[in-house]
VEXLO-522684 format. One record per residue (C-alpha): x, y, z. Coordinates in steps of 0.05 Angstrom, whole numbers, plus 5000, padded with zeros to 4 digits. Layout:
<atoms>
XYZ;...
</atoms>
This chain:
<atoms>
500152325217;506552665221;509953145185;511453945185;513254075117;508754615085;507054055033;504353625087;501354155125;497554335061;494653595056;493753665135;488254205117;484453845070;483953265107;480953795169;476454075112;473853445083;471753185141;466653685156;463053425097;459152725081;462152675004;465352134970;473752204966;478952104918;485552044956;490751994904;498752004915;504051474909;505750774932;506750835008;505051555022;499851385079;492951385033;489650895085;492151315137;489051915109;482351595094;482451355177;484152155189;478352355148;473651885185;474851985249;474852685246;468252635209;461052655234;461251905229;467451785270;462751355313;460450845258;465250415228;471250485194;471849905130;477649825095;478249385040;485149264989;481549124909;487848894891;488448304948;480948004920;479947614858;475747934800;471147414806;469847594880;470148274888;462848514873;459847924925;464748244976;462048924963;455048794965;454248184989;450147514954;444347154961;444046334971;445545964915;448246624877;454446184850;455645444864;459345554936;453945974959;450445535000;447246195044;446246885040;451947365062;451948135067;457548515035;462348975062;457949515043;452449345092;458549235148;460549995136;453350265157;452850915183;460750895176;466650955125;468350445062;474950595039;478050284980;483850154967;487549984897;480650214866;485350194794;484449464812;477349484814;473549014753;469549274696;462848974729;464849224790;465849914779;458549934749;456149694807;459150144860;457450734810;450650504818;451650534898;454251204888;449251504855;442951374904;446450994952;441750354930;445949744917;443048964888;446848394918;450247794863;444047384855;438247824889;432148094856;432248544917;434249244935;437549514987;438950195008;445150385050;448750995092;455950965082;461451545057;465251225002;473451395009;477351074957;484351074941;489151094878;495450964849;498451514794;496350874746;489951064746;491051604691;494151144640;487750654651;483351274648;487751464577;486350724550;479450714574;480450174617;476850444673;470050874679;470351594685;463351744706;465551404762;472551734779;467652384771;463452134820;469151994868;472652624855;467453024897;472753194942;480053094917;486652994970;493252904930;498852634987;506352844970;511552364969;516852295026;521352664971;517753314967;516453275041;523953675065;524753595135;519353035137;523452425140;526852495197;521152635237;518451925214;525551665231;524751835300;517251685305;518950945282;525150805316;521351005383;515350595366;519949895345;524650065405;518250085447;515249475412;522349005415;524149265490;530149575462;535050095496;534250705470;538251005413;539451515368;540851645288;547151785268;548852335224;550152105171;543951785168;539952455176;545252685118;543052095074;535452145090;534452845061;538852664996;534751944987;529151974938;525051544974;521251144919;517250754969;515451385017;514151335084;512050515077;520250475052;523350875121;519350525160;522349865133;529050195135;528750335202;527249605223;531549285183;537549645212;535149625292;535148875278;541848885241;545249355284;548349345351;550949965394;546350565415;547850915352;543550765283;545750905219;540350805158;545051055107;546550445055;552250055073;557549695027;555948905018;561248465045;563148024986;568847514983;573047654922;576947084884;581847454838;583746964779;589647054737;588846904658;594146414661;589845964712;582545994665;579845474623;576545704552;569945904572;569545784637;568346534650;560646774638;558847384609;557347934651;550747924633;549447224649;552947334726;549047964737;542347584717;543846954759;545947364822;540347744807;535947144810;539446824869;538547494910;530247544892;529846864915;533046974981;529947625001;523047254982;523746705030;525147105085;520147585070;514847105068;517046765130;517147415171;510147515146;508246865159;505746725083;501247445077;502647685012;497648295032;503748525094;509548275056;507448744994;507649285045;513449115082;517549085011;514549724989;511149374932;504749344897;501148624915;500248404842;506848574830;510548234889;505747644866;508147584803;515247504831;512647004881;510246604827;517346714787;520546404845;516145904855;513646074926;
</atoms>
């Protein structure tokens, strides 16, 4: 983890503190702001640092599917269960499970990790059995999780239960100084990766980077700073945005038919359109069809950058 901002440095010390303790954790902070990353601090800096670390993404599992990944099934449990399986629960033994996108966790669900919590005794789908496990639970949130608390959409007994220990991570925007520290950490690491000469950020880009808002935090530079070693030539990289190169047709009154100019509306939408489409594509061929790593690359939320998959058609 990097950073040196007192904000940072503040979430630095928790993470030090919690570690010296076996409680559950409620890591809470924005798209992109390095929650898995914490939860990996916390655990290998813990007692259990040794067992293993589990991560698993609610959001990337079907309801349906979620609870028999937790905590496992017996045979014939459902109609494809043609054997017994253990969950991911029994795979983080004596280690860490951290979840992530627990907003995206099902009613049924959340009862049953609740359960878990509470005297760390678990049923799998289908079993008349009990088990018992060790594991520290970490689990992760977006700033959704409020307005599903609000609507009673999700249990609060069990965000109590979480919020033993509570780590709130800044975003990139609150973090001054912080960004172009990441710059440099992630243009040495893809230089390194790609076999690149080396180079250096302009100023303007270290101009832009503390003025940027950064809505998708650290995940967002990170892309940034890929995107323009692989667009950019020279030993000088510049993140700031740069103006699009569009051919302009100017056409005179005199030379247009009636109605054969669109509303501005109706432009705007279909370049719109035409501009989600392309980006998609090429997303999803970099990431070789993982919706899971293109949601990250794009800085978005995976149910989200589904639903525009599914727009789209892809």
């Amino acid at each position: 983890m990097i950073g040196r901002s007192p904000a940072f440095l503040q979430a630095l010390q928790l993470i030090e503190r919690m570690a010296r303790f076996d409680a559950p954790v409620l890591i809470r902070g924005e798209t992109g702001t390095g929650k898995e990353l914490a939860a990996r601090a916390i655990h290998y800096r813990s007692a259990r640092q040794h067992g293993p670390f589990v991560p698993v993404n609610c959001g990337a599992l079907p309801e349906t599917l979620i609870e028999t990944e937790l905590f496992g099934c017996e045979r014939g449990a459902f109609t494809d269960a043609r054997q017994a399986r253990t969950g991911l629960v029994a795979a983080a033994e004596g280690g860490t499970l951290f979840l992530d996108e627990l907003d995206a966790l099902p009613p049924r669900a959340q009862v049953a990790l609740l359960r878990f919590l509470q005297d760390q005794r678990y049923r799998p789908v289908g079993g008349a059995r009990e088990c018992s496990g060790n594991v520290r639970i970490l689990a992760a949130a977006s700033p959704r999780l409020d307005a599903l608390l609000d609507g009673h959409h999700f249990r609060d007994d069990l965000v109590f239960r979480l919020n033993v220990l509570l780590l709130e991570l800044p975003p990139l925007r609150e973090r001054p100084g912080d960004a172009q520290l990441l710059a440099e950490h992630f243009l040495a690491e893809h230089l390194r990766h790609h076999a690149l000469a080396p180079r250096r950020l302009t100023a303007a880009s270290l101009d832009w980077m503390a003025c940027h808002a950064w809505p998708g935090n650290v995940r967002e530079l990170d892309n940034r700073v890929q995107r323009a070693l692989m667009l950019s030539d020279g030993d000088m990289l510049d993140l700031s945005p740069q103006p699009a190169l569009t051919r302009v047709t100017v056409v005179t009154p005199a030379s247009v038919a009636p109605g054969a100019l669109r509303s501005f509306h109706d432009a705007r939408e279909e370049s719109l359109l035409q501009f989600e489409r392309d980006y998609l594509q090429a997303l999803m061929q970099q990431t070789q069809g993982n919706v899971t790593h293109a949601a990250r690359l794009a800085g978005k939320e995976r149910r989200a950058l589904g639903k525009l998959l599914k727009k789209h058609g892809l």
